[in-house]
C-alpha positions as CSV (number, residue, x, y, z in Angstrom):
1,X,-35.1,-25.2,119.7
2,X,-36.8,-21.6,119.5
3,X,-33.5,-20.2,119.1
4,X,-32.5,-22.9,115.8
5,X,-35.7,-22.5,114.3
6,X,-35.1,-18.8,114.2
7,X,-31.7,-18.6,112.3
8,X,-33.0,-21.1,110.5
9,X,-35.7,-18.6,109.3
10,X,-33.6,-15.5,108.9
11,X,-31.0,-17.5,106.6
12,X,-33.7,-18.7,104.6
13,X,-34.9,-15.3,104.4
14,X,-31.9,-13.8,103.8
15,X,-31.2,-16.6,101.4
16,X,-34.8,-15.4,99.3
17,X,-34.2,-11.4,99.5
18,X,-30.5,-12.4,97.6
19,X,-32.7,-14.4,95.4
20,X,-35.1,-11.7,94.5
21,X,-32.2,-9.1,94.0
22,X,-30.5,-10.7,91.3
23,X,-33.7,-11.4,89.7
24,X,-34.2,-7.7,89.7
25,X,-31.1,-6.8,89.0
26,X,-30.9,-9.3,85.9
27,X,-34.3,-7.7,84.7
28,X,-32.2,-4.2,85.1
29,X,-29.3,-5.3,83.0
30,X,-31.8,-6.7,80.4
31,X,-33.5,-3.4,80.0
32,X,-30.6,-1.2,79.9
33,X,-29.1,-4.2,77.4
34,X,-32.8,-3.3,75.0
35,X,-32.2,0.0,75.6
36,X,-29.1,0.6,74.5
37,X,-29.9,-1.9,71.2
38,X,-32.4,0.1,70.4
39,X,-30.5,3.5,70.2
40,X,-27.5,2.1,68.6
41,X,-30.1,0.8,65.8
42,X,-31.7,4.6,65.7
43,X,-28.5,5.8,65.5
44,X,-26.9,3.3,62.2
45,X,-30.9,3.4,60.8
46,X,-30.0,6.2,58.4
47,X,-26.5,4.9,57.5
48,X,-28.4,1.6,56.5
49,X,-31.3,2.3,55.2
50,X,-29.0,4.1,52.4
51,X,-27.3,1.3,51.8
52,X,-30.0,-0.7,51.8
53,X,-31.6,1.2,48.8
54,X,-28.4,1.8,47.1
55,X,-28.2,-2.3,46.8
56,X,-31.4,-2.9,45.9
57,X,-30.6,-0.2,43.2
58,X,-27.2,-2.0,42.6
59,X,-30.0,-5.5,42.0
60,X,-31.7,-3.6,39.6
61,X,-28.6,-2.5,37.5
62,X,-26.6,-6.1,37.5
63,X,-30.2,-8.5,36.9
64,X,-29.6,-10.4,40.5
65,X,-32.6,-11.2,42.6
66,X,-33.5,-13.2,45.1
67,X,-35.3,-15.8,42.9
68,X,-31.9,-16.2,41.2
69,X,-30.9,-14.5,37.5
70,X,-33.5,-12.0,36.3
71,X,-34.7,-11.5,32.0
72,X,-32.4,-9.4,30.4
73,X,-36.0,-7.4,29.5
74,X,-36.2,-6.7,33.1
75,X,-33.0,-5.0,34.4
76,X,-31.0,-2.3,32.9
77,X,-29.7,-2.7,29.7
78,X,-25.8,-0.8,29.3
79,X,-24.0,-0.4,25.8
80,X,-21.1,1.0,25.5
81,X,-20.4,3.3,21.6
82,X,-17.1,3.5,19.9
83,X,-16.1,5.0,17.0
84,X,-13.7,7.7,15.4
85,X,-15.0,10.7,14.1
86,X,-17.9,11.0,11.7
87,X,-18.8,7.2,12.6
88,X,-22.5,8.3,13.0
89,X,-22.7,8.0,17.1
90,X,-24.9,10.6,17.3
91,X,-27.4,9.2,15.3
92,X,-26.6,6.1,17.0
93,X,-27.7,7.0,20.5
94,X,-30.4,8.6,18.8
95,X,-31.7,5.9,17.3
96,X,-30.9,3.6,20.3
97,X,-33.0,5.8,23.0
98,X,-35.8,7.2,20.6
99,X,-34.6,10.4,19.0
100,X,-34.3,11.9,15.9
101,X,-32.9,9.2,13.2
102,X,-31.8,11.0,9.7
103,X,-28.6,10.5,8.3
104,X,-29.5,13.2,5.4
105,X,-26.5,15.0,6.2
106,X,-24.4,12.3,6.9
107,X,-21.4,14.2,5.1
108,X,-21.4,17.2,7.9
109,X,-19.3,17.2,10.7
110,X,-20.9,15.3,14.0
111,X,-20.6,17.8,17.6
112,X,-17.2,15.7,19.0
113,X,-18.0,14.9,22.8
114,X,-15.3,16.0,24.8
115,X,-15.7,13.6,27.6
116,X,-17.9,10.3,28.2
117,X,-20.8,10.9,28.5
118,X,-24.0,8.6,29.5
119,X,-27.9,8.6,28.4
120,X,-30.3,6.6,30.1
121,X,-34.2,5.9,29.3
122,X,-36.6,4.0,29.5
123,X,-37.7,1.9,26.7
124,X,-41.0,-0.4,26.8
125,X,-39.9,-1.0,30.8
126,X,-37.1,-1.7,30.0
127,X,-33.8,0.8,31.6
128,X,-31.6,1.5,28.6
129,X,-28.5,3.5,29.5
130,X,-25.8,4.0,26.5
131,X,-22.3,5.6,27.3
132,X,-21.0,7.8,24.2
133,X,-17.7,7.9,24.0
134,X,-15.5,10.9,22.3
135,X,-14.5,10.6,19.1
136,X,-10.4,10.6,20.1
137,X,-10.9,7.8,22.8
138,X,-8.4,5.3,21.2
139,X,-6.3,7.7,19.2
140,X,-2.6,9.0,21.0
141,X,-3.2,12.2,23.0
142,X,-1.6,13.2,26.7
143,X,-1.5,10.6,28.9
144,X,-3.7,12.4,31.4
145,X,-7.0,12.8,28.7
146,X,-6.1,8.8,28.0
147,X,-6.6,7.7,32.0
148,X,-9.7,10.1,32.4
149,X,-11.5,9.4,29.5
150,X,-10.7,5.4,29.9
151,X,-11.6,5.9,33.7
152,X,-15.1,7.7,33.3
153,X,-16.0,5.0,30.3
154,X,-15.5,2.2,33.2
155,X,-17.7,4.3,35.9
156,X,-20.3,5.2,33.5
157,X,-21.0,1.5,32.3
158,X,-19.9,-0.2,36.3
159,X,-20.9,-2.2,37.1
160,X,-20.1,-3.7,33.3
161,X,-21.5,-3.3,29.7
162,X,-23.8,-5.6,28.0
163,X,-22.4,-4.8,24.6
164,X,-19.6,-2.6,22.8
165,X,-21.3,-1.4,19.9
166,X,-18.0,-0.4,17.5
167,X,-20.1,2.4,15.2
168,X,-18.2,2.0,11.6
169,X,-20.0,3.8,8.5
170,X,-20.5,1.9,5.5
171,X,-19.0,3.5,2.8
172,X,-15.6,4.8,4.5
173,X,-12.2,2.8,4.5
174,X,-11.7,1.5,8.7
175,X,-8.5,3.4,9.3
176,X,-8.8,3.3,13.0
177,X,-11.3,0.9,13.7
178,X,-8.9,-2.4,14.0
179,X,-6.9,-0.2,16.3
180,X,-10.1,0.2,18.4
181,X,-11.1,-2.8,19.2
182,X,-7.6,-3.9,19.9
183,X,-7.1,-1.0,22.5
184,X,-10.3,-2.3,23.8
185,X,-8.9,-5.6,24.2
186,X,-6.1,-4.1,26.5
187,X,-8.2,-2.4,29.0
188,X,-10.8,-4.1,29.6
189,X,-9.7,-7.9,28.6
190,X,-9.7,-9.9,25.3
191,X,-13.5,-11.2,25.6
192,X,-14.3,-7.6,25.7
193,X,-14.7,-7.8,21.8
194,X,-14.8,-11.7,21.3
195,X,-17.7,-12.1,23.4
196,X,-19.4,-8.5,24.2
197,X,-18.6,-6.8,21.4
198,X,-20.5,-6.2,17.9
199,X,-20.0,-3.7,14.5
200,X,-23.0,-1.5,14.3
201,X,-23.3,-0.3,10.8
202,X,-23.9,3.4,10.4
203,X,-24.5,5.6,7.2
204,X,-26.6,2.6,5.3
205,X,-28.0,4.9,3.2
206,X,-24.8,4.9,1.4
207,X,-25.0,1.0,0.6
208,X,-26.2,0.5,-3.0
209,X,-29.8,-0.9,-2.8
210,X,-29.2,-3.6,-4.9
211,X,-26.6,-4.8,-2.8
212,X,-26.8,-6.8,0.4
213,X,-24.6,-5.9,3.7
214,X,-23.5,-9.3,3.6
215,X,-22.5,-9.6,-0.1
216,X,-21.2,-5.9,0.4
217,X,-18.8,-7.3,2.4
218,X,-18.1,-10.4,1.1
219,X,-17.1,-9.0,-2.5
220,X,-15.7,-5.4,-1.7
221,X,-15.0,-4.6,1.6
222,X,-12.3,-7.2,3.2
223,X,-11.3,-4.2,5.7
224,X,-14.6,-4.2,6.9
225,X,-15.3,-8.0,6.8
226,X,-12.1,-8.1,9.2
227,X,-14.0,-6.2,11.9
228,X,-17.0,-8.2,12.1
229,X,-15.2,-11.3,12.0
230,X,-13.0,-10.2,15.2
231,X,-16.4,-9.4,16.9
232,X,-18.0,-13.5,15.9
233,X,-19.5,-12.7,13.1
234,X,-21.8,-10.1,14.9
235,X,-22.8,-7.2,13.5
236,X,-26.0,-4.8,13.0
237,X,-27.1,-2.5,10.0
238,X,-28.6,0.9,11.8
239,X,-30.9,2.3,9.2
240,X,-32.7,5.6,9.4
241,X,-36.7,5.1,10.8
242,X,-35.8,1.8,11.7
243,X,-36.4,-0.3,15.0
244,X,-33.8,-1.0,17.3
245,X,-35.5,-4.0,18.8
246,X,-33.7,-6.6,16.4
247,X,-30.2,-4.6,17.7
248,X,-31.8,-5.6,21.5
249,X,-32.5,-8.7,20.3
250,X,-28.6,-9.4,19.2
251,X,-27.5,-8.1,22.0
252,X,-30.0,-9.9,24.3
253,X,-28.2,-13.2,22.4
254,X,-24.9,-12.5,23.0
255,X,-25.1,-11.9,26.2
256,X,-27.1,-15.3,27.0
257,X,-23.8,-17.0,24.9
258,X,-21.4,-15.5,26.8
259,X,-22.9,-17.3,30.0
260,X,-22.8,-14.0,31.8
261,X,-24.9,-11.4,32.9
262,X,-22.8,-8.6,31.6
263,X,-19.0,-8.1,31.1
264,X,-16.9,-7.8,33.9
265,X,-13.5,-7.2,34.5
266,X,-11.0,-5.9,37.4
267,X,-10.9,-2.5,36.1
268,X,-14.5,-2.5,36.0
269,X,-14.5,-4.2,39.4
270,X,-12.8,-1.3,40.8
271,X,-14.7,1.5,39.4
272,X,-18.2,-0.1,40.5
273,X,-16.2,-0.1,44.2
274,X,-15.3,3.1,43.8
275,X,-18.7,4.3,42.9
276,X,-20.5,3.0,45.0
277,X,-17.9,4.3,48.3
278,X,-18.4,7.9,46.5
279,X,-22.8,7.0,45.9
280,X,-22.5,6.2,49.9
281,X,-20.9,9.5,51.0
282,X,-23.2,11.9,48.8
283,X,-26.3,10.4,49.8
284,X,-25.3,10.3,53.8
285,X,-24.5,13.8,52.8
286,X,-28.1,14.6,51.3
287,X,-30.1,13.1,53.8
288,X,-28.9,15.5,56.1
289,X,-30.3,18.1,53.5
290,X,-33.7,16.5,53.3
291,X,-32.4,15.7,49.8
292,X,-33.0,11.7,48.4
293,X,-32.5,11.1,44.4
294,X,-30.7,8.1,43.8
295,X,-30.6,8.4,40.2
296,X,-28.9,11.0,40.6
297,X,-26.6,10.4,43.3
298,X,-25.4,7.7,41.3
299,X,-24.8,9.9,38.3
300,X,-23.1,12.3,40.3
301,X,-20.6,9.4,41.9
302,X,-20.6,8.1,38.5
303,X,-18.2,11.5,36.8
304,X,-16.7,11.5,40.0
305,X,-14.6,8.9,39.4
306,X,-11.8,9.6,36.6
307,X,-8.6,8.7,38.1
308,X,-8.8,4.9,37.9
309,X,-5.4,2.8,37.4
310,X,-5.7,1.6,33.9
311,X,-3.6,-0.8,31.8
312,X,-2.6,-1.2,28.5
313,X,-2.8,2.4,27.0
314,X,1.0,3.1,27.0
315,X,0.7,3.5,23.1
316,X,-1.9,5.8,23.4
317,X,-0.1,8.4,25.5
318,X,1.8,10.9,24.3
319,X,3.8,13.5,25.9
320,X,3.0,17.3,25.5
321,X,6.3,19.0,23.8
322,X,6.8,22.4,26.0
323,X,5.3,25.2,24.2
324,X,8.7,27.4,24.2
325,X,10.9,24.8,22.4
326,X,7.8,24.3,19.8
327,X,8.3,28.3,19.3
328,X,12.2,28.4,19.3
329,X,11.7,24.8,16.7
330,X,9.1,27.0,14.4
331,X,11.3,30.6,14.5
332,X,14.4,28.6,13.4
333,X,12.8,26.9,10.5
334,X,11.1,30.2,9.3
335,X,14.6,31.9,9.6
336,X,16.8,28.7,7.6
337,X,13.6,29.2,4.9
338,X,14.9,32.9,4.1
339,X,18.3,31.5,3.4
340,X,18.6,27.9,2.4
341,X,18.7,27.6,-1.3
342,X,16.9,25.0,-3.7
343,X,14.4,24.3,-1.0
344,X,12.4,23.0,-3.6
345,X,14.2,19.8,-3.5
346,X,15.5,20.0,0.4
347,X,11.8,20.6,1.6
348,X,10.9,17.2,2.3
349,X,14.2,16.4,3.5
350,X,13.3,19.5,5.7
351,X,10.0,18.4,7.1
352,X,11.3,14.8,7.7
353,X,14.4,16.1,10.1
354,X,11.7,18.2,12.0
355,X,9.1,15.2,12.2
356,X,12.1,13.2,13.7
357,X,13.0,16.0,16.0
358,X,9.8,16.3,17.3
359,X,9.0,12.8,17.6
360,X,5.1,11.0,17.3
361,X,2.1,12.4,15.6
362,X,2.8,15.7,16.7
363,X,6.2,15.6,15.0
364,X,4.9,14.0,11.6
365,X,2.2,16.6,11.6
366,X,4.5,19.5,11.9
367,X,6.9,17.9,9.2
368,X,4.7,17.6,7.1
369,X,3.5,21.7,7.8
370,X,7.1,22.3,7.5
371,X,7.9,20.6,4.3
372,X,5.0,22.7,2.5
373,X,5.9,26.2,4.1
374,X,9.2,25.2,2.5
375,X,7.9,24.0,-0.7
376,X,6.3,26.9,-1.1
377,X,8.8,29.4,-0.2
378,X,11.5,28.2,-2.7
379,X,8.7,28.1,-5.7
380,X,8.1,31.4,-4.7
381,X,12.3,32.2,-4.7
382,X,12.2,30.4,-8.3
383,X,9.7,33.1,-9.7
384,X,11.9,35.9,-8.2
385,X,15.1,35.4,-9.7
């Protein structure tokens, strides 16, 4: 009996001390478990605490919020300018974000922007951001300048535009305006300009005082009444010293009627991606410097992305003729010039064969040099003989 009661005491011992040892080595496995947790979490803390801040910034720039769709007044407002030379965008944005407003010398030649460019301030606590585009954004030039200039417009209004403000002065014939809006329509969709876009007037001071905008157009300037209707019926008159709160206030409208929150599109899809991949990699990059300055981080992934895929601008490109068959094309029509007789009547004949040669704009331009140099040269023969 002594002998049963003791195994029966050691197993139950036994039995106990196996008991305790997975308890403790359960507790073990659970701390290391914490442990490890914890310094995987130090370790991604940096990598998401930037893009933690560079989506709350991302809120702030597209109106969303956790309480649902945010005031138009209270998240950044984007606009997009368009316009050909001498359209008055310069005194556009500076109406727009506060600067100087005179249009006294509204005849001189406006500083042509080479590239996008963007302008942000804030306006009664309110983000305003305008993208200025250059002057030859929707005219035919090398199909390299077409894809970067079209790119950086996207990236610098991504993650989409509020508005497309087409700048069109007043008093001028709209050569290249219609062509505009209809390029615009190939990029970036066709409710680009029937629901986001609107003609902002420039140059008013040219409009006869006694004369309305409205009856301006009505009774002299179809061309011009063509624009606004393919934008709705929208349109804005920008005059010198005045507010631009009414031009907020159209756009604020719009926007509420096109049931968005601002225009979207897949090209502008892919160039807020894009951005925000290149905002992630500079600021990882700048932490490490003790460097934090989202605004502009985001400006610098902003111009960093000009290589975007973009459709619908075959028209627009152009190829570059080589610069040696230009200067073998202009040496041979100097040298037919000293011999070819009554050029006076063969000259435009002349310049038309070289436009065709040559081909585009490029090729009507130089005709159309070549045809004069001829002109010229046989009056000049005339008065020698």
């Amino acid at each position: 009996m002594f002998r049963q009661s003791h195994t029966a005491g050691s197993v139950l011992t036994e039995q106990q001390e196996e008991k305790q040892e997975v308890q403790r080595n359960t507790e073990l496995i659970s701390t290391v478990h914490k442990r490890s947790v914890s310094h995987l979490k130090l370790q991604t803390m940096e990598g998401s605490t930037a893009q933690d801040e560079i989506h709350q910034e991302e809120k702030v720039r597209s109106g969303s919020s956790e309480e649902g769709q945010t005031d138009l007044k209270q998240r950044e407002l984007r606009l997009v300018l368009l316009g050909s030379a001498g359209a008055g965008k310069s005194s556009a944005v500076s109406a727009i974000l506060g600067g100087p407003t005179s249009e006294s010398d509204s005849t001189g030649p406006e500083t042509p922007a080479t590239d996008c460019q963007k302008r942000r301030v804030m306006l009664a606590g309110r983000q305003v951001a305008v993208v200025d585009t250059p002057d030859c954004l929707c005219i035919e030039r090398p199909a390299e300048d077409v894809h970067r200039q079209f790119s950086l417009c996207a990236a610098l209004s991504a993650p989409g535009p509020h508005a497309f403000l087409l700048c069109v002065p007043v008093h001028r014939p709209s050569n290249l305006e219609l062509q505009i809006l209809e390029t615009i329509e190939k990029v970036f969709g066709p409710e680009a300009v029937s629901k986001h876009a609107m003609v902002l007037f420039t140059r008013m001071d040219r409009l006869p005082e006694d004369v309305s905008l409205d009856e301006y157009l009505d009774t002299e300037r179809p061309d011009l009444l063509e624009l606004v209707q393919k934008c709705r019926d929208r349109h804005h008159p920008l005059r010198p010293g005045s507010s631009v709160e009414e031009l907020f206030m159209k756009v604020e409208k719009m926007v509420e009627e096109s049931g968005t929150r601002f225009y979207t599109c897949p090209l502008l899809q892919e160039a807020e991606r894009r951005v925000k991949e290149k905002e992630e990699e500079i600021l990882r990059s700048r932490r490490e410097e003790g460097k934090d300055d989202l605004e502009g981080i985001r400006a610098e992934a902003e111009k960093s992305v000009d290589d975007l895929v973009v459709e619908g601008i075959a028209e627009l490109c152009v190829s570059t003729p080589d610069t040696s068959l230009l200067r073998w094309l202009w040496d041979s029509v100097v040298g037919w010039l000293l011999w070819l007789p009554n050029m006076v009547r063969g000259s435009a004949l002349l310049g038309s064969i070289v436009g065709l040669f040559v081909g585009g704009s490029l090729g009507g331009a130089m005709g159309a040099t070549v045809g004069s140099v001829a002109t010229e040269v046989g009056r000049r023969k005339q008065k020698t003989k």
